[in-house]
C-alpha positions, 0 to 999 in steps of 0.5 A: 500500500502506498502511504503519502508523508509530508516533509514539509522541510526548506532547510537544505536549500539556500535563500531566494534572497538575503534574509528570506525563506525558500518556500519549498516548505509550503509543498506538501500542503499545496499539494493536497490543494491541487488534490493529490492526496485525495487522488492518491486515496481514491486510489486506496492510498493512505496518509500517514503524517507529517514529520516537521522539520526545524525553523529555517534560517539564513546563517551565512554570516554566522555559520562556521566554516565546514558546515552546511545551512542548518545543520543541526535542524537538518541532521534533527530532520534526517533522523526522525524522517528515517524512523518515520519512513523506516517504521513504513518499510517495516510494515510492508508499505511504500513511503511517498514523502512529499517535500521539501527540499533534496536533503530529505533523501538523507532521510531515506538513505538512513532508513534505508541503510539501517536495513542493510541498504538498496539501490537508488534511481536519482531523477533531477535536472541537477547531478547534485554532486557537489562536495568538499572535494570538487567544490570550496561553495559547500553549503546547501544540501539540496544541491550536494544530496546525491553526493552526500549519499553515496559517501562524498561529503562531510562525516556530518552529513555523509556517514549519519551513524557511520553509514556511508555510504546511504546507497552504493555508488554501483547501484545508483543511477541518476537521470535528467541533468543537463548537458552544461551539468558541471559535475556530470563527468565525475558523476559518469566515473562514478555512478552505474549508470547516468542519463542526461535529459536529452537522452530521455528525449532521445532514447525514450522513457521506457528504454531510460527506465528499464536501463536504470531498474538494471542497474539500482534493481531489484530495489531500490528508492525512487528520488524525483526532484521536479526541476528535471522538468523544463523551465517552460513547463515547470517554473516553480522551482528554486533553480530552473534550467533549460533542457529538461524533459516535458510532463508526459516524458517524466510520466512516462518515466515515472511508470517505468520506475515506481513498480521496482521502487519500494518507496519515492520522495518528491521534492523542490516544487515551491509554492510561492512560485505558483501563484494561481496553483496551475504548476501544483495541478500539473504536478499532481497530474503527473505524480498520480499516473506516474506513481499509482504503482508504487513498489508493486513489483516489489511487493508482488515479488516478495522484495524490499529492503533488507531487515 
């Protein structure tokens, strides 16, 4: 069954502006007003809750050098969104966590790790694989999750409870960053396997899909970021760039990916970008038909994760 979870946190991400807020936070309620999670009901889903994070604040003229925004809420976060997702593992249902921001897939490589770990299909219009070791402007998870979890960056944020790595770089395959993505040759080196968007316009969803569960298979999490979508149709996010993939290629790719999946997170759709609510409607769309079958391959194969 799946089960829908808010987490409903800003806290990796930098701010609009100095001294302001990003409004990712405010996803998961604009969500339920576009009905997702009536759709999701009507479709014999449950809801299960919401795990709040910590007050986001703008630290850059106090935070000290080696950490990232929000540290500790953050870490505070990640681990009570792992015993909320791990407790849903346990139980044999699949955990949709609605964002937020990125850094709430720390959250579900914990919860995931502690059981003996699985793979991860990474979609985002970002490698997010910035680190300590390619980058001296660490300091926002939400662009350096990917590579928090697979074990490269700070013991803080990469090896919670001596983990690391959340997911196994064989296992972990990432799809939709665009072709300038200044990361994505470390990325390739990396990873066992990386798309770009413009493949999965070239190629087709359902041929990107089946290469990824080949390689994160037979389980594994399912992390969607929606800026993989282009600007053009999805605006309302916290770094747009062109050369994504359009609402029926994510779809399409979505329903390729979520039956092998024993859980998904959604993230960095911001409300305060959507004024009229059109791109929380569009969402909804696309997150129900793709998702409706979440970890049913997974359940109907007696998988999952390890416990």
């Amino acid at each position: 069954m799946i089960t829908l979870l808010s987490a409903p946190s800003n806290l990796g991400l930098r701010p609009p502006e100095h001294g302001s807020v990003p409004g990712a936070a405010k996803a998961p309620e604009a969500f339920r007003e576009a009905g997702l999670f009536r759709r999701f009901g009507e479709l014999g889903a449950r809801e299960s809750g919401v795990v709040l994070s910590g007050r986001y604040v703008d630290d850059d003229d106090t935070r000290a050098a080696g950490l990232v925004r929000n540290q500790e809420a953050m870490l505070d976060h990640t681990r009570r969104l792992a015993e909320r997702l791990g407790r849903l593992l346990d139980a044999g249902e699949a955990p949709l966590a609605i964002g937020g921001d990125c850094a709430i897939l720390l959250g579900a490589g914990v919860a995931t790790a502690r059981r003996g770990g699985i793979g991860l299909v990474h979609v985002d219009g970002h490698t997010d694989f910035r680190h300590p070791g390619n980058s001296d402007e660490c300091a926002s998870v939400a662009g350096e999750a990917l590579a928090a979890a697979v074990g490269r960056h700070w013991p803080a944020i990469a090896d919670i409870e001596g983990l690391a790595p959340y997911f196994s770089a064989e296992r972990t395959a990432h799809i939709g960053h665009r072709d300038d993505d200044e990361e994505q040759e470390e990325v390739r080196a990396l990873l066992g396997r990386v798309t770009p968007a413009s493949d999965v316009v070239a190629l087709g969803a359902a041929r990107v899909a089946a290469d990824a569960v080949a390689v994160a298979g037979p389980a594994y999490w399912l992390q969607v970021d929606v800026d993989v979508l282009d600007p053009t149709v999805m605006p309302a996010v916290d770094s747009p760039d062109p050369g994504g993939i359009d609402a029926s290629e994510l779809t399409a790719l979505l329903q390729g990916l979520a039956p092998h999946a024993v859980g998904a997170s959604i993230t960095v759709f911001d409300p305060d970008l959507d004024p009229d609510g059109r791109y929380a409607l569009l969402l909804a769309d696309v997150l129900v038909d793709g998702l409706r079958d979440l970890g049913s391959r997974v359940r109907r194969d007696g998988g999952g994760v390890p416990g």
